[in-house]
C-alpha positions in Angstrom: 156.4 149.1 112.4 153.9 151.7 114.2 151.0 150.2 115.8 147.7 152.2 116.8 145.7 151.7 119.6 141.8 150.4 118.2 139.6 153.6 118.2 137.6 154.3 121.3 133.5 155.0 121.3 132.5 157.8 120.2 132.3 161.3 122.1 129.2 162.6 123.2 129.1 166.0 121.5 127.4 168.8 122.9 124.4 170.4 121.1 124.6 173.8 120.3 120.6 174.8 120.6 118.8 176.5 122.7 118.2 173.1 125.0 120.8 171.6 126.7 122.3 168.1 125.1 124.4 165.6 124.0 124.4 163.8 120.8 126.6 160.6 119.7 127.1 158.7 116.5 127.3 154.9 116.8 127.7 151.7 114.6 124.9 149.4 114.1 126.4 147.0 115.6 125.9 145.0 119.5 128.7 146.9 121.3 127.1 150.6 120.7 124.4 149.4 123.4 127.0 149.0 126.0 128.4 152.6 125.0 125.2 154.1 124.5 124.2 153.4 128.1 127.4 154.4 129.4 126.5 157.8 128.2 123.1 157.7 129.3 124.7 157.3 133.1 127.5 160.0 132.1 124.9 162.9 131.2 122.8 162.3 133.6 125.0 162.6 136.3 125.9 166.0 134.8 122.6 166.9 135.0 122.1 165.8 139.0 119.4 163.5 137.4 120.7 160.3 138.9 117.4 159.0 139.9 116.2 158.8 136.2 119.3 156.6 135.3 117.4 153.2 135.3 114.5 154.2 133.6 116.6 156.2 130.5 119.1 153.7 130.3 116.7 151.1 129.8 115.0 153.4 127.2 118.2 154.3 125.2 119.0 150.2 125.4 116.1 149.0 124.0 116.3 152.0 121.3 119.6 151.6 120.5 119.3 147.7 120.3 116.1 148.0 117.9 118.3 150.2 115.1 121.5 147.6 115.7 118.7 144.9 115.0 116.4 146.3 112.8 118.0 149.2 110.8 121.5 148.1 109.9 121.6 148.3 106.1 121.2 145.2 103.8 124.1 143.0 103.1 126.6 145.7 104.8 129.8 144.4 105.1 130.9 143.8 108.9 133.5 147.1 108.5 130.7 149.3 107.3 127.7 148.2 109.5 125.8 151.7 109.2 125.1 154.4 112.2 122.9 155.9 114.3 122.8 158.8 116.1 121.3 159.1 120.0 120.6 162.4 121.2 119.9 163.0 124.7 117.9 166.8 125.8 117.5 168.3 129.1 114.5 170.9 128.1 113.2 171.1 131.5 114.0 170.3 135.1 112.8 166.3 135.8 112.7 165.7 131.9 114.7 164.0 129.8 114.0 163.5 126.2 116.2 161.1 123.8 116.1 160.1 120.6 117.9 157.5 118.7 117.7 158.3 114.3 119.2 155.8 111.7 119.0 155.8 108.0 116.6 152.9 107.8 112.9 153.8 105.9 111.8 150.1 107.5 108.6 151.1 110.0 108.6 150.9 113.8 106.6 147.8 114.5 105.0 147.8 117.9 104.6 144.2 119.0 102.3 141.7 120.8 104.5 138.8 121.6 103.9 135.4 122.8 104.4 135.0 126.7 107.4 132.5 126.0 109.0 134.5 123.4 112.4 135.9 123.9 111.9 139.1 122.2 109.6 142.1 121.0 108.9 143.7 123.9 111.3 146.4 123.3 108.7 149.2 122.6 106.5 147.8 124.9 109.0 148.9 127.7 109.5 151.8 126.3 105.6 152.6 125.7 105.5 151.6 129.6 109.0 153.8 131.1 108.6 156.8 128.7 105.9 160.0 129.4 105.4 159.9 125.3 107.1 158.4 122.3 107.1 158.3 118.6 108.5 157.2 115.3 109.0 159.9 113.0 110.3 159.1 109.4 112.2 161.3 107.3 113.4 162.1 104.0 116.6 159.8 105.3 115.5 157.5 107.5 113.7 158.0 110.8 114.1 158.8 114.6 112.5 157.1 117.8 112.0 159.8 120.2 110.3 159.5 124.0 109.9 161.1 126.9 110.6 160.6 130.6 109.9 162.5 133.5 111.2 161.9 137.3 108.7 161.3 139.8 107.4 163.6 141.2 
């Protein structure tokens, strides 16, 4: 009997346009956070932007853990728990931009939580870290895209 080791996360792939990047695919599911800001620390130490890690990292996690939450499709099965894909650009020096699309039509909701609740704050933090941000839809879904800049 052959045995196979469990697949690993997923490769950051490089992008092929005209701004540097990565992109990765990951299930909708809790561990992609964990690998998501592993990647976040990995590029950005390619890019000598270090000093941005805490700030993108916290980004990509709350991004990341919205679409796990949020966008995973509806009575999916636990072996097919749905994807998204995170996308991190380098378009200038100081700037990162990242973007995190999943095949979910549901609308970004921007929330106002109590002080004693234990979550919805997620796009707060990122309205408060990121330069800009948006939720785009699309014919498939939508993507979350912000922003950040290093300090200057």
């Amino acid at each position: 009997m052959t045995t196979t080791a469990p697949p690993g996360p997923p490769a950051l792939q490089p992008l092929t346009g005209p701004v540097p990047g990565y992109a990765q695919t990951l299930p909708l599911c809790p561990s992609s956070v964990a690998v998501a800001r592993m990647s976040v620390r990995t590029t950005l130490a390619c890019w000598d932007l270090e000093g941005m890690t805490d700030d993108v990292v916290l980004v990509v996690s709350e991004l990341v853990t919205n679409a796990v939450q949020h966008a995973r499709p509806a009575g999916a099965p636990p072996e097919e728990p749905g994807w998204c894909r995170l996308t991190l650009e380098h378009p200038e020096p100081g700037t990162v931009w990242v973007s995190v699309a999943d095949l979910s039509r549901r609308r970004v909701i921007h929330r106002d939580p109590a002080d004693d609740a234990e979550s919805g704050r997620g796009l707060a933090v990122v309205d408060g870290l990121a330069t800009r941000w948006l939720a785009q839809p699309s014919r498939t879904g939508k993507t979350v895209w912000a922003e950040l800049r290093a300090d200057t």
